[in-house]
C-alpha angles and dihedrals in degrees: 000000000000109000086215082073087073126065123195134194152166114260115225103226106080082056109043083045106011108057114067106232090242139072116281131245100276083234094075081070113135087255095053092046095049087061102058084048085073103035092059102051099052087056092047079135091055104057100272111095133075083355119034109209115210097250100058086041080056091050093051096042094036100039104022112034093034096235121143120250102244078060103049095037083056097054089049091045092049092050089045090054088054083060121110101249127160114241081241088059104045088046088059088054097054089052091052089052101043087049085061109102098182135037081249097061091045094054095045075056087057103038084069092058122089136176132204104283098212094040086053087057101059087043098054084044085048087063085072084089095081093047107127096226109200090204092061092038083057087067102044099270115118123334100132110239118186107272116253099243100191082073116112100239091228086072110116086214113160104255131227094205095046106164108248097189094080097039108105083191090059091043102052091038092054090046088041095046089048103036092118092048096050090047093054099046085056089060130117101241096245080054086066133074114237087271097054109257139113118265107203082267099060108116116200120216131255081237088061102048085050087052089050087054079075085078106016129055129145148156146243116272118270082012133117106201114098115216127189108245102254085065096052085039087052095039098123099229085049096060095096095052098034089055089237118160115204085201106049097028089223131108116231114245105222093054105035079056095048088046109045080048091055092053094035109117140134119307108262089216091040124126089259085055094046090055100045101051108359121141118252115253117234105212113216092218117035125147138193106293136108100309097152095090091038104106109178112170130163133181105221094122097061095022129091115247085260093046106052123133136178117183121192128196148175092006096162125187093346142124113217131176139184134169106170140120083262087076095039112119093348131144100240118196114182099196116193108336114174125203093347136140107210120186110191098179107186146074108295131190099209129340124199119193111191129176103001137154145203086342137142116216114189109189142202107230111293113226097204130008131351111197141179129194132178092353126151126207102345132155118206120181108194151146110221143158082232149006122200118174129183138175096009137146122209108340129160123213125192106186153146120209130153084231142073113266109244113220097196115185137314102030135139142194089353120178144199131201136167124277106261115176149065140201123190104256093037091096092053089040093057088058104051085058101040108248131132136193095257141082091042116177093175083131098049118065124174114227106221114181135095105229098067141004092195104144078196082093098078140030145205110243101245115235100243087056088052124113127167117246112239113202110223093204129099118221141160114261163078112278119095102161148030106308093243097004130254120301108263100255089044090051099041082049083061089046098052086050097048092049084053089056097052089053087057103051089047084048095052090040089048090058109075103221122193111240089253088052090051086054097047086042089052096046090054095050086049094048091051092041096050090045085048092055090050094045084049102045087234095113088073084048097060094033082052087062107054109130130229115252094262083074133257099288077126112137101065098065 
């Protein structure tokens, strides 16, 4: 059969989850690596091969590769979080977790989860993304330089600090560019020369070529049906071309890397792909505004359930909403949105939000990772398995996630705050991603870069600046408060100002005013309320909602 007949491709989600959005620790180098290709497999007995348990993962970063636990135990947890689980089974686990009263406890927990140990491999390699090369940076290409603030964020300015997560082009190139490398860390140690490298008779496992289905899958051509690689490798009429031996069991080298470079082309449900010939998105709720630049397109009508995107840019002094199948499971990226309140009410796999400014972003829960890069005065109010910023200025998260916040490089006056809203579906919609309500780390971010460990960078919303987020939007459904509740001091601070408002009004009741006086009353709360409302930006906010004259059922179109 002619190989021409079979398209590959990388799939998109190990690197819009699964690479931090930092360099990596110059440790996960392929020497390194190939290292603990070899280690591993010589203590199979000892939890380290085919399946790799936390703790021996702990002894080889911690006391190997000098990195410190809260890091390793990061990298393992990220990886973990790629895996296929059911809600039902991460829910447990955060049961398990939030039962746990010592460090002690926590970690015995850990010590009884393990990953695939080849898989790990190519996602620790695949960190190499985020690597800053002097050698590119000398042509233009990445070193990060300090953005220049005084642009207007509609510019269409090259970036130094592109994202490369969410680039399929990145993505193929760096699989294309490594593909020796990442074949190699994958063999079995007799299949290597003593430094390390493939000679023409080196043969790679079945186990292998199962591992590089982590980053590889495809289809037939003219066909719909996606397949991971090790079925198309081990397809029978592809053997001749795949390389694949019935009697040893083994594909040879040489020809499994001749032929995944020969199929290897662009994800058909990449971004590339969203943007070219991705469907528009009707919001449910648009009003008047400047929507000309605003370009929303997803890719659910052609894309599989795990390989659905909606990418969403330019969207400029608007509030936009949508709750709908359209959003379920999909990779969500929110690209330089300007003065917008956006409302996405409904289960998400990731969300990225890049190059935003003076926005609000109120979230359904995020199943994966929620991160932000390059963004200026946001608010986002999420649950989500993980949160990851990098390069911000004065945003303010409210969250609840069963992880520590990363604060990655470049940010400043960063704050966290509880999660304080609730919308009517939100409860259903934690479960179908499997998050609960504790643990919940919102309080206790991890600061990963190299450059500084000042914990100055961040801070905790005091209580007296805390309000609760009301929703404006009617929906069917069971939850009718904050998921978990507020923490104490944030709820007794709603209760001193609700107190205050109850003085005023018997204040205002106990002074017997003349009706006149009530009307002229009446006409200077208004004045200040409505100054208030321009000094604060809110007034835009509340033009911006209302509704058509069919009502305000908005959010579920």
């Amino acid at each position: 059969m002619d190989q021409s007949r079979v398209l590959l491709w990388v799939k998109a989600e190990p690197f819009i989850v699964g690479a931090l959005q930092v360099p990596p620790p110059s440790k996960f180098s392929l020497h390194y690596l190939r290292k603990i290709s070899t280690y591993v497999r010589t203590r199979a007995t000892e939890g380290a091969y085919p399946r790799l348990y936390w703790s021996t993962w702990r002894h080889i970063a911690c006391g190997k590769l000098q990195l410190a636990k809260d890091l390793a135990w990061l990298y393992f947890e990220i990886f973990d979080s790629l895996a296929v689980k059911t809600p039902e089974e991460r829910l447990e686990w955060s049961e398990i977790l939030s039962n746990c009263t010592s460090e002690d406890e926590v970690e015995r927990q850990r010590n009884q989860l393990s990953v695939d140990t080849l898989q790990f491999l190519l996602f620790l390699y695949i960190q190499q993304l985020n690597k800053v090369s002097l050698r590119t940076s000398l042509i233009g290409e990445e070193w990060p330089s300090p953005r220049n603030r005084s642009q207007s964020p509609d510019r269409t300015e090259k970036s130094s600090c592109h994202n490369k997560n969410w680039n399929d082009y990145s993505h193929q190139t760096f699989v294309y560019d490594h593909l020796s490398d990442l074949l190699e860390l994958l063999l079995d140690p007799e299949q290597l020369t003593a430094s390390s490298h493939s000679t023409n008779s080196s043969l790679v496992s079945r186990e292998a070529v199962v591992a590089l289905s982590f980053l590889i899958e495809g289809a037939v051509r003219r066909t719909r049906k996606i397949y991971p690689l090790h079925e198309l490798a081990l397809w029978q009429p592809l053997h001749a071309e795949s390389g694949f031996s019935k009697i040893s069991k083994t594909f040879s080298f040489y020809k499994l890397e001749a032929w995944l470079r020969a199929c290897l082309t662009g994800n058909p449900f990449g971004t590339s792909a969203c943007l070219k010939s991705g469907k528009k998105l009707a919001w449910a709720h648009q009003v008047e505004g400047t929507t000309k630049r605003a370009k929303i397109a997803c890719n659910t009508h052609v894309a599989p359930r795990m390989h659905r995107m909606v990418v969403m840019s330019q969207v400029y002094k608007q509030t936009l909403a949508k709750s709908s199948d359209t959003l379920v499971g999909a990779h969500v990226k929110i690209h330089r949105c300007n003065e917008s309140f956006i409302y996405l009410l409904s289960p998400l796999r990731s969300v990225t939000i890049e190059k935003c400014r003076n926005s609000t972003f109120v979230l359904g829960p995020v199943q994966t990772a929620l991160h932000l890069q390059s963004c200026d005065n946001i608010k986002v109010i999420a649950v989500c398995h993980r949160l990851s910023i990098s390069s911000t200025t004065g945003c303010i998260f409210h969250i609840l996630t069963p992880t520590r916040p990363l604060i990655l490089s470049g940010n400043h006056t960063v704050t966290f705050a509880p999660f304080h809203t609730h919308y009517p579906m939100l409860e259903d919609h934690m479960a179908k991603t499997g998050l609960a309500t504790v643990p919940n780390y919102w309080d206790n971010p991890m600061i990963v870069c190299r450059e500084s460990r000042d914990t100055s960078v961040f801070r905790l919303l005091p209580p007296c600046e805390f309000y609760v987020f009301i929703i404006p939007f009617e929906m069917e459904g069971d939850t009718t408060e904050i998921p978990g509740g507020l923490p104490s001091s944030y709820q007794k601070a709603l209760g001193h100002r609700e107190q205050k408002i109850h003085i005023w009004q018997k204040t205002v009741k106990e002074a017997r005013l003349t009706k006149d006086q009530r009307k002229q009353f009446q006409v200077l709360v208004e004045n200040k309320f409505y100054e208030w409302l321009i000094n604060t930006g809110h007034l835009q906010q509340l033009d911006s909602l209302v509704p058509p004259a069919a009502g305000s059922k908005q959010a579920a179109g």
